[in-house]
N, C-alpha and C positions, 0 to 999 in steps of 0.2 A: 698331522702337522700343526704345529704352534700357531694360533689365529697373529693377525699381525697388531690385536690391539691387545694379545698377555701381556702380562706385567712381567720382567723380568727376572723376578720375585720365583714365582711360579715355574717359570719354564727352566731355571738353577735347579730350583728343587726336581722338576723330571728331568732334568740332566746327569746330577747325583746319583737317581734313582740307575737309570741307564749304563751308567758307568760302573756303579759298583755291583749291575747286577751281570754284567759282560762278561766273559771267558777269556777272549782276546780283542785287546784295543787298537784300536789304529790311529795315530795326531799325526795330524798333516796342516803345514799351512801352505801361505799362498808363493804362487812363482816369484823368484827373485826378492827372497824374503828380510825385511826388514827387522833389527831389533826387537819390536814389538811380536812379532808372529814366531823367529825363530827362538827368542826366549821362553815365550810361553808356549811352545811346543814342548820344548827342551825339559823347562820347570815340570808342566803333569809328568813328564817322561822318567824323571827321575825320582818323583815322588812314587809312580806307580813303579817302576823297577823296585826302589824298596823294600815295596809291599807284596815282590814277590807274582808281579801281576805277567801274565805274559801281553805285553806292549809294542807297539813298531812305531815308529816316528820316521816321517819322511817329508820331501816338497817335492815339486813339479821341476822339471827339466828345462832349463840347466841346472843340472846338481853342484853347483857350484857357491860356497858359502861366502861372501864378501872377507877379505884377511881380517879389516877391525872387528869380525867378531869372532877373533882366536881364541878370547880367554875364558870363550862359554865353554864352561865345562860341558862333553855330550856330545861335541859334533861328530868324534869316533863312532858314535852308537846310532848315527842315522843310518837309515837303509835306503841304497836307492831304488827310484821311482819304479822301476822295469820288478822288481823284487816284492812290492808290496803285493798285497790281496787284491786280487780281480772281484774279490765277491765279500769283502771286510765285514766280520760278526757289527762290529759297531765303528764307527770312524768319526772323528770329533776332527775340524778344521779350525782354525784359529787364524781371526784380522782379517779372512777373506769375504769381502762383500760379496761376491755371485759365485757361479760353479764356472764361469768359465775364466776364472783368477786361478785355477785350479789347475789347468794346463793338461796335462796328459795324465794325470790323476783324474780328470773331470769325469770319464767311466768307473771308475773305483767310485767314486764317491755316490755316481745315480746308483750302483748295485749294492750299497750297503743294507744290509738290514735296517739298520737307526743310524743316522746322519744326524749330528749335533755339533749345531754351529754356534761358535763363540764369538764373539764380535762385539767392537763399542763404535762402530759406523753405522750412520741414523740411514746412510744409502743402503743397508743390505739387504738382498733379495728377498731376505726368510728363504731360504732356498733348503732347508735342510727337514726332519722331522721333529726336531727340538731344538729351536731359535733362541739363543740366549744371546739378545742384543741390548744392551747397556748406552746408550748414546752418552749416556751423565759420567760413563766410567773411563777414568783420562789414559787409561789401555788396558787393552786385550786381555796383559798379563794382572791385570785388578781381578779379572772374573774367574782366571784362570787359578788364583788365590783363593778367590772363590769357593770352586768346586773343590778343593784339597781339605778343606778345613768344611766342607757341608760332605764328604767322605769320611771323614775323622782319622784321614792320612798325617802322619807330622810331617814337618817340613824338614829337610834336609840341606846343607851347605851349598850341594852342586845346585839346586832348585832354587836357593834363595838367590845366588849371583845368577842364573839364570833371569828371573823374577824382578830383581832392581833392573835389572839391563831393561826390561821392558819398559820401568817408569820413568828412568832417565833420560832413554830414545825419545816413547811416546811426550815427554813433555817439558822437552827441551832444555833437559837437565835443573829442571822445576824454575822453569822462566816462562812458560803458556802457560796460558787464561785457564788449563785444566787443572792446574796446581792448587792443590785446597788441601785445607788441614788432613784431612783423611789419607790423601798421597805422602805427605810428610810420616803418620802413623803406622803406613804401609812401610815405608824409607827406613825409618825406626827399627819396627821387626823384623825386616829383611838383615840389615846389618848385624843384625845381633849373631848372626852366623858366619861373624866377620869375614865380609866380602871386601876383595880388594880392591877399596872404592878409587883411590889414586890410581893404579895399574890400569882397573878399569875403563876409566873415563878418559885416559890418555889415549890406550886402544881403542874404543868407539869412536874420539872427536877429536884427537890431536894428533895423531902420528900416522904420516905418508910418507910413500916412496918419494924422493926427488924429482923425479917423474912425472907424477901426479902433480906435484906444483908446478912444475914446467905448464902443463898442460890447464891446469888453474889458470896459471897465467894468460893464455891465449882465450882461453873462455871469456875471463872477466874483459880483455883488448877487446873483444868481441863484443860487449852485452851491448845493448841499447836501453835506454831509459823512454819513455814516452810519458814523459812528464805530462800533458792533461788526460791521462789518465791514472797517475799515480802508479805506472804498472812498468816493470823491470823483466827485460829475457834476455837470456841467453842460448847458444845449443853446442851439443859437442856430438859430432859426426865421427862417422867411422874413420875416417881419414886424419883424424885429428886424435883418435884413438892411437891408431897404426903407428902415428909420425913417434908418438911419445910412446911405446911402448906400454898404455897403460889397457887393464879391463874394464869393461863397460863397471862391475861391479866396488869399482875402487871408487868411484864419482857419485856418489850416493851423500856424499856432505858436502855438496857444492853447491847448490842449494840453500845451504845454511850460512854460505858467505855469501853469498849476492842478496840475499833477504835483507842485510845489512843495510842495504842502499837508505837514507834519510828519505831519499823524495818519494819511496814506493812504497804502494800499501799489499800491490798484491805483484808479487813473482813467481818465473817460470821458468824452467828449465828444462829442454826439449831434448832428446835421447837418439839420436840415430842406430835402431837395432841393423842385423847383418842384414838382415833380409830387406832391408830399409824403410821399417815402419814405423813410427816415431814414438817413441814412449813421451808420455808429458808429466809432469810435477809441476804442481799449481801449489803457492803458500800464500796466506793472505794476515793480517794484521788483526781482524776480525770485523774492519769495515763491510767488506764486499764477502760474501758468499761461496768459495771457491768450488765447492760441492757442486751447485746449480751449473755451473760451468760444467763442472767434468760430465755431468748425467747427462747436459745437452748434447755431449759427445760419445756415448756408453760408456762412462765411466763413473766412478763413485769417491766416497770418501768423506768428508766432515765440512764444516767452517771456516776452518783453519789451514784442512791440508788436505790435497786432494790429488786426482789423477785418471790418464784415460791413455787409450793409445790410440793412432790413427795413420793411416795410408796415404795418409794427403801427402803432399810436397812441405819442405820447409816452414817456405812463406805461407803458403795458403792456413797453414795450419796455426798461424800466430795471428793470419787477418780473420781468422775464424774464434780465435782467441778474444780478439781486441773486440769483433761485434757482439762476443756473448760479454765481456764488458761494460 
């Protein structure tokens, strides 16, 4: 296993090594996957098809892909979870800080032969045999750019909209602190395999069901502000799921409207799963540390944007919020 102070330098190169000297691959990211994880899954996936590689690309259960991300080319060619390898020659994970983001994959992934784990969260376990963690790298899909091009794979159309999808999730459509010249370089060459950046960005971050705003709307009637602390929540319960007809998986950009609020530096938005466990999404301005928050809670994630889940009750789980505050 990758000591936790390699350079990241290093442990790309034995990832390379690993990958191209594979038979059969296995990418998988993490449960209830974001932009970030499902694109650079996506991206290696179709650079290695290709090249003729034999590949399986999958995520953890619920197999269920959120609608705005229709327009990634690829998601016909996931396998689900029940179908992957019990015993994977090699398996590469991607955006997943620990093995148990990994869900009902998480025994595929302990029985790999070589486990390489891609990641640009500074919380990740190293949980894998070859740890390529990036904290400096403004997503997943950076590294996972990476490894194609230290392969000497080209790059291909389906991979590059893949690929942008990654950097315009991970960085807010280049409006967070991650946005540096180098991500614009990236934006650059990606396009050039003209990706359809309008269509695109409308399906990621502008186009719901009626529904879904319905139900926006009672979130936001809902939120509360707690002005001296600068910190803004909301939550959206199953009940409030039911009323509007919506999936837990459509409400993954709401979040990015309540963040809006002028007086808050750090918000939240709290998840009532079925089982009634609370999913949490922490975002912060870059005052406060949102990361240290989620860990205090087993959960992981960056500076900027973070998360955990927890069995508490509602409230308890927000006065538990407001003291790690």
């Amino acid at each position: 296993m990758t000591g936790a102070s390699e350079s990241p330098d290093l442990a790309l190169r034995a990832a390379i090594a690993a990958i191209g000297a594979a038979e059969r691959v296995t990418l998988i990211c993490h449960v209830n996957p974001d932009g970030d994880a499902l694109g650079s899954t996506l991206g290696l996936l179709h650079v290695l098809r290709a090249e003729g590689r034999d590949v399986t690309a999958s995520f953890p259960n619920p197999f269920i892909v959120a609608p705005h991300y229709r327009l990634l080319p690829g998601l016909d060619l996931l396998t689900p979870p029940g179908e992957v390898s019990s015993e994977p020659e090699l398996m590469v994970t991607f955006d997943c800080g620990s093995l148990d983001r990994l869900g009902d994959l998480e025994p595929n992934a302990k029985a790999a032969g070589e486990l390489v784990v891609i990641d640009h969260h500074i919380s990740n376990t190293r949980y894998g045999t070859i740890n390529v963690i990036d904290p400096d790298a403004a997503a997943s899909g950076w590294i996972a750019l990476q490894l194609v091009d230290g392969l000497g794979f080209p790059l291909n159309r389906d991979a590059a909209v893949c690929l942008y999808a990654t950097l315009v999730c991970d960085t807010g459509r280049f409006q967070y602190e991650t946005t540096t010249p180098a991500v614009f370089d990236m934006a650059r060459r990606l396009t050039e395999f003209d990706v359809p950046v309008a269509a695109l960005s409308r399906s990621l971050f502008e186009e719901h069901r009626f529904a879904y705003l319905q139900l926006l709307g009672d979130a936001l009637h809902n939120a509360e502000l707690v002005r001296e602390q600068r910190f803004v929540w909301t939550a959206v319960t199953q009940e409030m799921l039911e009323r509007h007809g919506v999936q837990m998986e459509e409400i993954e950009g709401l979040i990015d409207i309540l963040r809006r609020t002028s007086e808050a530096e750090v918000t939240c938005v709290l998840k009532e799963e079925v089982d009634g466990a609370i999913r949490v999404s922490l975002r912060s301005l870059g005052g406060v540390d949102v990361r240290r928050v989620a860990e205090a809670h087993g959960g992981g994630g960056h500076r900027y944007a973070a998360g955990f889940s927890s069995n508490l009750d509602l409230e308890t789980c927000v006065a538990r919020i407001r003291a790690a505050l």
